[in-house]
C-alpha positions, -999 to 999 in steps of 0.1 A, spaced: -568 -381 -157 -599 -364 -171 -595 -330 -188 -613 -310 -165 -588 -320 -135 -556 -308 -154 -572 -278 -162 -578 -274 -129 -547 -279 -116 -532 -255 -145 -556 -224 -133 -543 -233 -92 -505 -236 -103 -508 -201 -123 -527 -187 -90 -501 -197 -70 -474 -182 -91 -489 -151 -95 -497 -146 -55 -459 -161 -53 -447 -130 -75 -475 -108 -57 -460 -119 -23 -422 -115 -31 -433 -78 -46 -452 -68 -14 -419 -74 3 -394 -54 -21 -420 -26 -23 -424 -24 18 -384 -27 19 -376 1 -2 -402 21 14 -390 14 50 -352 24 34 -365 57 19 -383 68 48 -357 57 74 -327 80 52 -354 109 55 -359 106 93 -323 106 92 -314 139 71 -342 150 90 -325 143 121 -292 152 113 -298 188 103 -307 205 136 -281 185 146 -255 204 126 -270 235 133 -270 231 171 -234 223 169 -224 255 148 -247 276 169 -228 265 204 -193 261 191 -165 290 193 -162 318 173 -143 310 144 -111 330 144 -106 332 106 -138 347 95 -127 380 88 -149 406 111 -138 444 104 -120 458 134 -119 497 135 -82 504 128 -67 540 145 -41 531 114 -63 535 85 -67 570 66 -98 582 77 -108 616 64 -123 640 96 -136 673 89 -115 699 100 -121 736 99 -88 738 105 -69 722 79 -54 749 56 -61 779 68 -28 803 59 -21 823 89 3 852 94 39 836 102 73 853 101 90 822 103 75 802 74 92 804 42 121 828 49 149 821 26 182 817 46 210 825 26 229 791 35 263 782 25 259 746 21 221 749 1 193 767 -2 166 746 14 129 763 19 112 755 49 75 746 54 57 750 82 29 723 86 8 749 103 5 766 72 7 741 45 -7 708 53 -36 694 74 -34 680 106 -38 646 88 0 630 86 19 634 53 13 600 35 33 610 8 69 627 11 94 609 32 126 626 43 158 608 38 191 620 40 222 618 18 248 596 35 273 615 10 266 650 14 242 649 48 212 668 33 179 660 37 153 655 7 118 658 1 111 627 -22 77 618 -35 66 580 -19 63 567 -55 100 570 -66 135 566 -49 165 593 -59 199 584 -78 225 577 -48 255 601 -45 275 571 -48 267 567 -83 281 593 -96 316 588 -77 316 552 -88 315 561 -124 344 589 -121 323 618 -115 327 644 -82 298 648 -59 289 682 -63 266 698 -37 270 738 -36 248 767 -32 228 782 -56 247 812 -63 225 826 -96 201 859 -92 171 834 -87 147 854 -68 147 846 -31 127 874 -20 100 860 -3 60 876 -8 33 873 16 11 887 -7 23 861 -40 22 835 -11 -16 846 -8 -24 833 -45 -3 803 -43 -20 797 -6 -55 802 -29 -45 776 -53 -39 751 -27 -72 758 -16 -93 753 -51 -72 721 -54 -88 708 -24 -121 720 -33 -122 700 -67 -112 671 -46 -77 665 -64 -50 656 -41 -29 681 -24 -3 658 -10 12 655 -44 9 690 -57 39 715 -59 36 750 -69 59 777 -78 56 812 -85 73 843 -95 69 878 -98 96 888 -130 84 927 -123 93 922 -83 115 897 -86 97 879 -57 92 840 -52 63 818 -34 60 781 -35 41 748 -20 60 718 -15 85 730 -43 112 711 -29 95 683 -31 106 654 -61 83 646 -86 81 628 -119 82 655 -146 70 638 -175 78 655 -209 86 688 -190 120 669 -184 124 683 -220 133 721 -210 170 704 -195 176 686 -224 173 717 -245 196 732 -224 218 708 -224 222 709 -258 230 742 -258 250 743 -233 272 713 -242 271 706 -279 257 733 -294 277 728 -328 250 696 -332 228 721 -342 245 726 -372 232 697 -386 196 700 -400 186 663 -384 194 677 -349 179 713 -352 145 695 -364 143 673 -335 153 700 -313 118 720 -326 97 688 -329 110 675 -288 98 712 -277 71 723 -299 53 687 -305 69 673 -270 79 644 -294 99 614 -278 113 600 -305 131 636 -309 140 639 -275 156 604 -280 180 615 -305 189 648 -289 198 625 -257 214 598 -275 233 625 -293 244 647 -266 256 620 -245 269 599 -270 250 567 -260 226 545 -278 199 522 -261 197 482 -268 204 456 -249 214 448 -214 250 455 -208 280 439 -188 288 457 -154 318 476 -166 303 483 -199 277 496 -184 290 519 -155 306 533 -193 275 541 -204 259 550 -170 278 577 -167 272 595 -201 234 598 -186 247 606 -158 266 640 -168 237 656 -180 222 656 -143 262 662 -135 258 695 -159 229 711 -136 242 698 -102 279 713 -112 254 750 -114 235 746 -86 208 726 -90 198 697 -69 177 666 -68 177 663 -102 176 632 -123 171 640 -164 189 605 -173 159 584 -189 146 588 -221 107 589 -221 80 564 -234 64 554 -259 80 565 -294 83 551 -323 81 508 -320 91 513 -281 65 509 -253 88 512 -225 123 511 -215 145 480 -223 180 465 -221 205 493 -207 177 517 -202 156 495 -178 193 487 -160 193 527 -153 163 521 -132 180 494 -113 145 475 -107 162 446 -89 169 464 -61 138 477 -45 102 477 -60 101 513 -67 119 524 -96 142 550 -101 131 575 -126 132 609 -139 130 636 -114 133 674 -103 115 701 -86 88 731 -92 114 752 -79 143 738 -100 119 743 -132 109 778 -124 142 786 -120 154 772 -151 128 798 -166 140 823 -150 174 822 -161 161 817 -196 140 847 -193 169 867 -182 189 853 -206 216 833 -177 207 801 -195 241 792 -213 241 825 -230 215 856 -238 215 843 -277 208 808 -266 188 823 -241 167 840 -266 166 811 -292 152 784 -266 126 811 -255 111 815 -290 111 780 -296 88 777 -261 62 804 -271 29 793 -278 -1 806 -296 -33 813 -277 -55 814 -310 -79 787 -308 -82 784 -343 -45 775 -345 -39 752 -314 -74 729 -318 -64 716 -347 -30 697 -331 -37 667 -317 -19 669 -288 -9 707 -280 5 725 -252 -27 747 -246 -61 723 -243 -56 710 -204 -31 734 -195 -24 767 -189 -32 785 -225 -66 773 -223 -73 795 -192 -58 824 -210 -72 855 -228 -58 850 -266 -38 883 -264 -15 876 -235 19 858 -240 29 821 -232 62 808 -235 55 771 -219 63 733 -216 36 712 -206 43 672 -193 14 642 -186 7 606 -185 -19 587 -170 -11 595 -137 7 635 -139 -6 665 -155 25 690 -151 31 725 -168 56 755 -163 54 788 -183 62 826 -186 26 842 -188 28 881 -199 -4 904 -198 -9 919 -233 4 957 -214 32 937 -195 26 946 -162 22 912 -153 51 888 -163 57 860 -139 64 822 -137 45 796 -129 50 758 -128 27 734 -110 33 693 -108 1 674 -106 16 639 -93 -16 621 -92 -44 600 -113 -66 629 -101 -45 658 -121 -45 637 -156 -86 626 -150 -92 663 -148 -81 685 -177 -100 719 -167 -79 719 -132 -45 733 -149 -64 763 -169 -89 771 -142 -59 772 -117 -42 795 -149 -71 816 -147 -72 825 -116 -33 832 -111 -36 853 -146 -67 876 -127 -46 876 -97 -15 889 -111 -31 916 -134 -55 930 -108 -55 925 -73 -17 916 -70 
């Protein structure tokens, strides 16, 4: 075969193989194509599709759609709502043998708006009813029987003024007012108020259970004095008795309640050893229920101090916090606070020495230059700030992150006015607002000395 016919043959096989490879590339090329545009039509296809089908199916039932709901808290204004009107019936102290139990009339002292906030509930043991805030339960009666101590439920038989003034009424009716008008909330203020010159009372919701935060402090003075005074003897004691009222230091008022009661906190305890200790804490509410005084719970020490965040061991078993969410803690009344000023005042607490000694260590000065430099004093937030420098103040203030509390004995520099006042803040709204207490100060102080 001659050269030029296998060359030939060479250049036609390699033509071949390369249309071959051209050929079987056509075919992978249109393939793939075909398979790519048929999956587009598809998708393309499919998604009307889907939409259609959502777009005539049911309403879905579990997509939450906002209902108006005739349940939910929905503020209406209400020319109405607080507007103090002439009433012979509201407030007149009934001189009751079984308790002395103001009575409010919600014509006069709430809104039309139900109370969300104080629930009645009546003692099984003694059949009273009680104002108690939503955010706490009270002690049961049955406590104190279980641990061997009486139920005591009698009528308050001191010279607390019961006297009734339309005209003091008219101030506290004022404050009520201003509260609402800086937009705190009303539903967990109490008031109380008294004329020392008239000997004359007013109040709003002062029956009404509240934490007292560090003005808890005032009873466990007395208490101390009233109880074991000779503790005050010791040096220890008497300083921690100045630094609990004058500082409102809790590690203080630790040791005066550890002391006085003769308990000690630390770690859980047994059921019997426990009902031991229970009822130590126990008989210092026992001391003020035994002269008078009711709903009252002083039994739990107050937090933080020293290394000690919160209560622990036998002192979160006084709260008993397995049986129902809400704890049960510290407790009392405007109305049980302004009258455990008055008796100081008048020198009925314990005795007029003690009397006399528990009111110096509660005055206050109203020189700036003195109070600004304390950390935290009785005076900026409270009711000294909203006082002239020359008048008197004899107070104990009480706050946490969600209270802002204070009860004093305000006298005008020429004395004509002397009264008490003590008003519980219960709310985030009272603690974010620290010009609410002295404004409200202000205006009860140019009340008292001028128009009242």
């Amino acid at each position: 075969m001659s050269n030029n016919t296998k060359l030939r043959r060479r250049i036609v096989r390699k033509r071949l193989s390369i249309n071959f490879k051209r050929l079987i590339l056509f075919y992978l090329v249109s393939i793939s194509t075909v398979i790519i545009f048929s999956l587009l039509i598809k998708q393309i296809l499919s998604k009307p599709s889907y939409q259609a089908k959502n777009t005539n199916s049911a309403p879905n039932l579990q997509v939450y759609t906002p209902q108006p709901n005739p349940q939910v808290y929905t503020p209406q204004p209400n020319p109405q709502v607080y507007t103090p009107q002439p009433n012979p019936q509201v407030y007149t102290p009934q001189f009751n043998p079984q308790v002395y139990t103001p009575q409010f009339n919600p014509q006069v002292y709430t809104s039309s708006t139900p109370n969300l906030v104080t629930t009645n509930r009546t003692n099984n043991n003694l059949g009273a009813t009680v104002n108690i805030s939503s955010n706490m339960r009270i002690i049961p009666e049955t406590d104190y029987t279980e641990v061997g101590l009486t139920s005591i439920y009698r009528e308050d038989l001191t010279q607390f003024p019961r006297n009734h003034d339309q005209k003091l009424q008219n101030i506290v009716n004022d404050i009520v007012n201003y509260v609402t008008s800086k937009g705190a909330s009303t539903e967990h203020l109490s008031i109380s108020l008294v004329d020392l010159n008239s000997q004359t009372y007013a109040g709003y919701q002062d029956e009404v259970t509240r934490f007292p935060a560090s003005v808890t402090k005032l009873f466990w003075m007395v208490y101390l004095y009233g109880t074991k005074p000779k503790l005050l003897e010791k040096p220890e004691i008497q300083k921690a008795l100045n630094k609990m009222i004058e500082d409102s230091d809790n590690e203080s008022a630790s040791l005066i309640i550890d002391k006085t009661t003769i308990t000690q906190s630390g770690d859980e305890l047994t059921t019997e050893k426990f009902q031991e200790w229970y009822k130590k804490r126990l008989s210092m509410n026992h001391f003020f229920k035994e002269a008078g005084y009711q709903n009252i719970n002083i039994s739990q020490k107050l937090y933080p101090y020293s290394k000690v965040n919160g209560p622990a061991g036998r002192d979160l078993q006084i709260r008993k916090p397995d049986s129902d969410p809400l704890p049960i803690r510290n407790y009392t009344t405007t109305y049980n606070v302004a009258r455990l000023l008055f008796q100081i005042e008048t020198g009925e607490s314990v005795d007029k020495k003690y009397s006399r000694d528990m009111k110096n260590l509660l005055e206050r000065s109203l020189k700036k230059e003195e109070w600004e430099k304390i950390e935290f004093n009785h005076i900026a937030g409270f009711f000294g700030e909203g006082l002239p420098e020359d008048a008197q103040l004899f107070s104990k203030m009480g706050w946490n992150f969600q209270t802002r509390n204070d009860a004093a004995i305000i006298v005008s520099p020429d004395g004509k006015a002397k009264y008490i006042l003590v008003v519980f803040g219960d709310h985030p709204s009272f603690y974010k607002d620290k010009k609410i207490l002295p404004e409200i100060s202000r205006k009860v102080y140019d009340d008292m000395t001028t128009s009242y």
